[in-house]
C-alpha positions in Angstrom: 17.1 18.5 5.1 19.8 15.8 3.2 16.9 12.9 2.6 13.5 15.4 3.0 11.7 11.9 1.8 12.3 11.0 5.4 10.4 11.5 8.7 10.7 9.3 11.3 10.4 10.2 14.2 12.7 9.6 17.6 11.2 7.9 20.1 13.5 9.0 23.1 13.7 12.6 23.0 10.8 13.6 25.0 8.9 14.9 22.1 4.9 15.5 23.6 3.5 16.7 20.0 4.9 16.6 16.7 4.7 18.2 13.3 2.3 17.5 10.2 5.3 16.5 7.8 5.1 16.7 3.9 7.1 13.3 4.6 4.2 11.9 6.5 3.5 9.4 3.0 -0.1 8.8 2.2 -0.7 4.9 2.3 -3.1 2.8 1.0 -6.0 1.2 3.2 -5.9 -2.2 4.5 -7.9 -4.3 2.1 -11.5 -5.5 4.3 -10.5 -8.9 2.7 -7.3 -9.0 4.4 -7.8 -10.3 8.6 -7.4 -8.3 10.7 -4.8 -8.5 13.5 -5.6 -9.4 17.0 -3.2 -7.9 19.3 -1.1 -10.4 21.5 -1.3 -8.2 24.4 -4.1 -9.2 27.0 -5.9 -5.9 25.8 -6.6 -3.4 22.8 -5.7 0.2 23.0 -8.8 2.3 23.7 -8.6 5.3 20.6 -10.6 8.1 22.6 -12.2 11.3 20.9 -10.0 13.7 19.3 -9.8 17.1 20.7 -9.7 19.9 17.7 -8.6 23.5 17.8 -10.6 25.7 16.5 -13.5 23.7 15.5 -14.2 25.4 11.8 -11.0 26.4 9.9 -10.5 28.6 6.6 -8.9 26.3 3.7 -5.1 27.9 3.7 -5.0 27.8 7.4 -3.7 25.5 9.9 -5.7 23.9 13.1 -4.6 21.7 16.5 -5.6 18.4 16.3 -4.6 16.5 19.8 -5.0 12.7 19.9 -5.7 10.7 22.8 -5.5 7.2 23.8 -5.8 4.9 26.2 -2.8 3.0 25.7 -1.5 -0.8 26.2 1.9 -2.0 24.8 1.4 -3.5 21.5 4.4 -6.4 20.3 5.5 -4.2 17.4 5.6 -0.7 16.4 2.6 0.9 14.9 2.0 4.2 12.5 -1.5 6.6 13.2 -3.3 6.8 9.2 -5.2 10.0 10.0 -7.9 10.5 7.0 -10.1 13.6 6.5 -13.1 12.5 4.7 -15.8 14.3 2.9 -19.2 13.8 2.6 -19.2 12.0 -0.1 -16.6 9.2 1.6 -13.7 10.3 -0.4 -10.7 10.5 1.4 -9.1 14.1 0.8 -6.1 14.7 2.4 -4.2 12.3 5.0 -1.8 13.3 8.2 -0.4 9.3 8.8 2.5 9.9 11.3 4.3 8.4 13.8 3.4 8.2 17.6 5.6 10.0 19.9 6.3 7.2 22.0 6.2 3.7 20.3 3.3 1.6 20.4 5.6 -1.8 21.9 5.8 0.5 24.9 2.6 2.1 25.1 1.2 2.3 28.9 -1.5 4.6 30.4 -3.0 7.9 28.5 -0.9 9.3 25.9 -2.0 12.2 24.2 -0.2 14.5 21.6 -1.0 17.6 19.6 0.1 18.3 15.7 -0.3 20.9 14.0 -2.9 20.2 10.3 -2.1 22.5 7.5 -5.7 22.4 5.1 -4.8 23.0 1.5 -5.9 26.3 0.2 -7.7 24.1 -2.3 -10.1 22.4 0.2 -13.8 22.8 -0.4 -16.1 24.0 2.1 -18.3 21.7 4.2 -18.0 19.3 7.6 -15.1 16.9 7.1 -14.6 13.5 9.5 -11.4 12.3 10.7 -10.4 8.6 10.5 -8.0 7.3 12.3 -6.0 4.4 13.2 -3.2 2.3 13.7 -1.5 0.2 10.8 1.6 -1.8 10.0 3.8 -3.2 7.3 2.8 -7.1 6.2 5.2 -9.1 5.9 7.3 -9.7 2.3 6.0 -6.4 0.9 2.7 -7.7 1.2 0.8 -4.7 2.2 -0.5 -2.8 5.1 -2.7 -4.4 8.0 -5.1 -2.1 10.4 -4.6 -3.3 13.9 -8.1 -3.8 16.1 -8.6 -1.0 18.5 -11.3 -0.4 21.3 -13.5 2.4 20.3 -14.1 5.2 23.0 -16.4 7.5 24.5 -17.6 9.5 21.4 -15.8 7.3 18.9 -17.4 5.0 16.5 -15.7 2.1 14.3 -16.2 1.6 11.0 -15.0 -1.1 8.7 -11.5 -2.2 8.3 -10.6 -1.3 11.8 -11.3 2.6 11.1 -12.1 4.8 13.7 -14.5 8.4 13.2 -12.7 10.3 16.4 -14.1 13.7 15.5 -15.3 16.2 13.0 -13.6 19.5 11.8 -15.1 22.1 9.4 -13.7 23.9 6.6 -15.0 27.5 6.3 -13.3 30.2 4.4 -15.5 33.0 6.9 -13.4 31.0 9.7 -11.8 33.6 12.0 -7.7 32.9 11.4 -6.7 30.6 14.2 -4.8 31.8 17.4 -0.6 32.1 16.5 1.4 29.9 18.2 4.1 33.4 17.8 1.3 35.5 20.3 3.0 34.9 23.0 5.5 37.5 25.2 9.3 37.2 23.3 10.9 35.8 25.9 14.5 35.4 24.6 17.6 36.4 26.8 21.5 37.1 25.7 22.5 38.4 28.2 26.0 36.6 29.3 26.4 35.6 25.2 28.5 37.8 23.1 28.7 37.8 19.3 30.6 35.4 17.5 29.7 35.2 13.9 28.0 38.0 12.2 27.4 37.6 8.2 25.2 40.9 7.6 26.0 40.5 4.1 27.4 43.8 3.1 29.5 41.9 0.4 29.1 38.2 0.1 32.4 35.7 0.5 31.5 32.4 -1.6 32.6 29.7 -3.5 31.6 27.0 -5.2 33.7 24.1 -3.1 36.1 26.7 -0.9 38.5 26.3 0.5 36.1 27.8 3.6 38.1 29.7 6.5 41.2 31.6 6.8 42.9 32.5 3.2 39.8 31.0 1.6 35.9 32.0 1.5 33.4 32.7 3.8 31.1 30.5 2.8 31.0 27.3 0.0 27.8 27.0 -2.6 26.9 23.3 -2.0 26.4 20.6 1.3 30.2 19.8 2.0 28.8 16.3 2.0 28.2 16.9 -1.5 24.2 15.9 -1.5 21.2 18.2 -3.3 18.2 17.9 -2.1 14.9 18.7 -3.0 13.5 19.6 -7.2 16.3 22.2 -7.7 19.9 21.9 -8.4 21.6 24.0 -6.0 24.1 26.6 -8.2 27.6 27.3 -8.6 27.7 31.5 -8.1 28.1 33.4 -11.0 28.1 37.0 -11.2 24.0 37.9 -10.5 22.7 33.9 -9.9 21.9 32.5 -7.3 23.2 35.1 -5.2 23.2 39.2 -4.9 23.5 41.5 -2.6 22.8 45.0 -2.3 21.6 47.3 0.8 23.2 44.6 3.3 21.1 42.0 2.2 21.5 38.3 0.0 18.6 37.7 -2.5 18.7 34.5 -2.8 17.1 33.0 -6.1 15.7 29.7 -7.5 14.6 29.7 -11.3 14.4 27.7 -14.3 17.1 27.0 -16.6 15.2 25.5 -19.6 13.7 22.6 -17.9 16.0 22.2 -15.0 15.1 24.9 -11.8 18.6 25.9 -10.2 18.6 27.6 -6.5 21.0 28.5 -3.7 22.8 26.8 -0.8 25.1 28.6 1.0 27.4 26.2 3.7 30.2 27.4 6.2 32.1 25.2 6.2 34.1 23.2 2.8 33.9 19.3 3.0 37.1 19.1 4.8 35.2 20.6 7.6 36.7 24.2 7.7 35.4 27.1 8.1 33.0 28.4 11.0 31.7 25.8 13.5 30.5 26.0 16.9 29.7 23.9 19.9 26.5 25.7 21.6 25.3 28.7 21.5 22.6 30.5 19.7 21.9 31.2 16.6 19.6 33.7 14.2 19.0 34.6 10.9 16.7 37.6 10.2 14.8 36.8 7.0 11.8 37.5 4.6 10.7 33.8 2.8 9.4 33.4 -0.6 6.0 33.6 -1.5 4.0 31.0 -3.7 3.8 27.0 -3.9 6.6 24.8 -4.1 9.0 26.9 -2.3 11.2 25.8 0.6 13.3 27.8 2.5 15.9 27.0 5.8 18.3 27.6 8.3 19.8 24.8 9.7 22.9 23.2 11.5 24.7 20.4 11.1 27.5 18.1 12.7 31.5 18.7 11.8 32.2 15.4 13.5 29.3 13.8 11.0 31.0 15.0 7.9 34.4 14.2 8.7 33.5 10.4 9.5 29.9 9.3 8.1 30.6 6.6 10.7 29.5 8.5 13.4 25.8 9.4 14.8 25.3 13.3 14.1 22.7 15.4 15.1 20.9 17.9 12.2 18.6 20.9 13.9 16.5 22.8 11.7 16.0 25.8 13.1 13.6 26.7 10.5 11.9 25.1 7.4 9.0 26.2 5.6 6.7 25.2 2.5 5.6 27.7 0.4 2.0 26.8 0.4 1.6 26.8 3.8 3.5 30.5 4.7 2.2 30.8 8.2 3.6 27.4 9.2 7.0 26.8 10.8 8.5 23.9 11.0 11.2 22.6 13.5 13.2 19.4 13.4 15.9 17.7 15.3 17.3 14.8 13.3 20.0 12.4 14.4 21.7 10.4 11.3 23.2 7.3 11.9 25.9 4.9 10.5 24.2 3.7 6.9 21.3 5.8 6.5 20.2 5.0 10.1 17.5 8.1 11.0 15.3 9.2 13.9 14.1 12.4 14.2 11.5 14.9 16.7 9.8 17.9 15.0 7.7 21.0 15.7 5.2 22.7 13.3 3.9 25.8 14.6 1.2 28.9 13.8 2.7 31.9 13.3 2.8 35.1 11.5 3.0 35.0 7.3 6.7 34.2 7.2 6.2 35.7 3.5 5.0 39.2 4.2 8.1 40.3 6.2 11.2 40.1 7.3 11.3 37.6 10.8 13.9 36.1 13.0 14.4 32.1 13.6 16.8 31.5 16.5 18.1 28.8 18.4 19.9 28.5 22.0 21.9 25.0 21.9 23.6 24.1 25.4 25.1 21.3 27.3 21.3 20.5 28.7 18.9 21.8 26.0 17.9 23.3 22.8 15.3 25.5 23.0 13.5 26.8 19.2 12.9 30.7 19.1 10.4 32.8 16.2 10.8 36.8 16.6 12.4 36.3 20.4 9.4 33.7 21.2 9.6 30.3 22.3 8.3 28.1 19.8 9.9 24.4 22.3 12.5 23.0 23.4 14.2 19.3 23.2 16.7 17.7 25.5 20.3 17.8 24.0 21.3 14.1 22.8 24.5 12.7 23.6 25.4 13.1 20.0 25.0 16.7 20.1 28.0 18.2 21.9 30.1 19.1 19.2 30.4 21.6 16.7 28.0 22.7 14.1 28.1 24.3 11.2 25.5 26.9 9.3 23.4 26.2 6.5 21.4 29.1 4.6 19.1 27.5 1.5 16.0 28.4 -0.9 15.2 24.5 -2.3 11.9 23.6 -3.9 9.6 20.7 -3.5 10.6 19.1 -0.1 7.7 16.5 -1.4 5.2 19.2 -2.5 4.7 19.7 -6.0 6.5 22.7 -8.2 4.4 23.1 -11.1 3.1 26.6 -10.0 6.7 27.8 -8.3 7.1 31.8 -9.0 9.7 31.6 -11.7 11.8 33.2 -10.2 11.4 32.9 -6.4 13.4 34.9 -4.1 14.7 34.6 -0.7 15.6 38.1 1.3 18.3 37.8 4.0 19.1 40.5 6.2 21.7 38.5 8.3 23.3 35.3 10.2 24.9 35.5 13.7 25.7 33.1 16.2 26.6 34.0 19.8 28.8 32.1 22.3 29.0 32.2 25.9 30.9 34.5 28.0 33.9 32.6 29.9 32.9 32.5 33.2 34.8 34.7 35.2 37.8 33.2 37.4 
């Protein structure tokens, strides 16, 4: 959440599919004067068909796309352009990511699945799907698309483009099968309640001091950094904030030209307030509808924001964009010394996260973190080694997150019904 422009993605966490991300930047084709690259590896990767789920899609909606490859290591690290073209050759709409596992240690099949949010824009009709790998040139001088071996059911095309299969865009499309379908299968039992915000009244100021003899919660990141197309408000009496019934209303809206929104933190930017190592976590909530919106939960490292020195980890336990209100998105960052970023995310199908009120949850411990939806399991991530000390809550309606804001609902609202986080029970002596 701090730098949304970024999505990398980390390379040692285990990750076997990852996320369409609004960060994923659309770059320009290699030029088909500019040589291609031979690899210096004694072999090409083989690109193989892609496998897509469902086959025809309703613009709006959201479908699997898995890639597959039969992989060599390569002697640098590559990005996958991913280009949906019409039939007309225009290129559309891209999904350029990162691999899972970097190319410079490629071996065997790899295969991953991410999750392809169609804008609700998208005409009608059979749509192909380029894809690739490319690199940086050297001194700023471009981008270069490496050669690949085309596969069974794969055809090149020029520039070291690959057609790897076909998806169609039909608004008669039955909806796709939610990713949230599945039995709940969440389990507290041994945890008891230790933080319960169900926002009866509402403790907040603009900079603390969070904790005892202070506030509940502070207005801003206690590393003092907005993010996204709205300045995140001191509370006043009605804006950003209000609560009535036991629940926060959270508002963005314009001021003039300027659109203002809410943050709420808990902790101040001397770290206190409410932390916790491990645990899980929930907030019961009802997101915003319309473009440009961009709700989240999230957690982030004490230890981080007391000395930027350190590697801290970020988990969001939720993020969504507005124009896409079915998908869900799930991250775990790690931030490093000077801006240093890797990151593994989750995107998943699941019920309009605008329509009611749902609950995003996560159980941290010493082993694993594991991403919940309603009681579901959404996935789950190994815990890094920078991860095994306390975290603190975030609660935020932003805008943009790299999608555009000229048709935001002015004003937008967030519902929130609650916050808790649970703790172990000691074990018994």
């Amino acid at each position: 959440m701090p730098k949304p422009g970024v999505f990398t993605i980390a390379l040692l966490m285990g990750a076997s599919s990852l996320s369409a991300s609004h960060a994923d930047a659309p770059r320009p084709q290699a030029s088909p004067a500019q040589p291609a690259v031979p690899p210096k590896t004694a072999s090409a990767p083989t690109i193989l068909a892609a496998t897509v789920k469902p086959a025809a899609i309703a613009p709006g909606r959201a479908f699997k796309l898995t890639f597959h490859w039969q992989a060599v290591p390569l002697e640098r690290d590559y990005s996958v352009f991913v280009h949906f073209v019409n039939s007309a050759g225009a290129t559309v709409f891209q999904g350029d990511h990162a691999p899972p596992v970097v190319t410079s240690k490629w071996s065997g099949r790899v295969s991953y699945t991410r999750t392809i949010d169609v804008p609700a824009t998208m005409a009608e009709g059979k749509y192909e799907i380029i894809a690739g790998l490319y690199g940086a040139l050297p001194n700023n001088g471009g981008w270069q698309n490496q050669v690949l071996l085309p596969g069974k059911g794969v055809s090149a095309r020029d520039g070291n483009r690959y057609l790897i299969g076909t998806v169609t865009f039909d608004r008669k499309a039955p909806p796709p099968p939610l990713d949230s379908a599945r039995p709940a299968t969440l389990n507290l039992n041994g945890y008891h309640m230790n933080f319960s915000e169900e926002f009866n009244t509402l403790s907040v100021s603009a900079w603390g001091p969070a904790g005892a003899g202070g506030t509940r919660w502070i207005a801003h990141t206690p590393y003092s950094g907005d993010f996204g197309d709205a300045r995140f408000a001191d509370p006043v009496e009605g804006f950003p904030f209000t609560v009535q019934n036991g629940m926060l209303r959270i508002e963005a809206k314009k001021d003039g030209d300027i659109w203002k929104a809410g943050l709420l933190s808990s902790v101040d930017p001397e770290g206190n307030g409410f932390s916790q190592t491990y645990g899980y976590f929930e907030m019961r909530a009802k997101f915003p509808k319309g473009p440009g919106t961009w709700p989240a939960f999230w957690l982030l490292s004490v230890e981080k924001l007391k000395n930027p020195k350190l590697t801290g980890a970020e988990i969001d336990v939720a993020e969504q964009y507005g124009h896409a209100p079915q998908s869900l998105h799930t991250t775990l960052h790690l931030w490093h010394d000077k801006g240093g970023h890797e990151a593994a995310g989750e995107h998943f199908i699941v019920t309009d996260m605008s329509e009611g009120f749902h609950r995003y949850g996560l159980l941290w411990d010493r082993k694993q973190m594991v991403w919940y939806f309603d009681g579901v399991e959404m996935w789950r991530q190994p815990t890094p080694a920078s991860a095994h000390t306390p975290m603190y809550l975030l609660v935020n309606l932003a805008l943009g997150g790299g999608w555009p804001i000229a048709q935001t609902p002015n004003p937008s609202y967030m519902w929130v019904d609650y916050v808790r986080a649970y703790a172990k029970n000691a074990a018994p002596r």
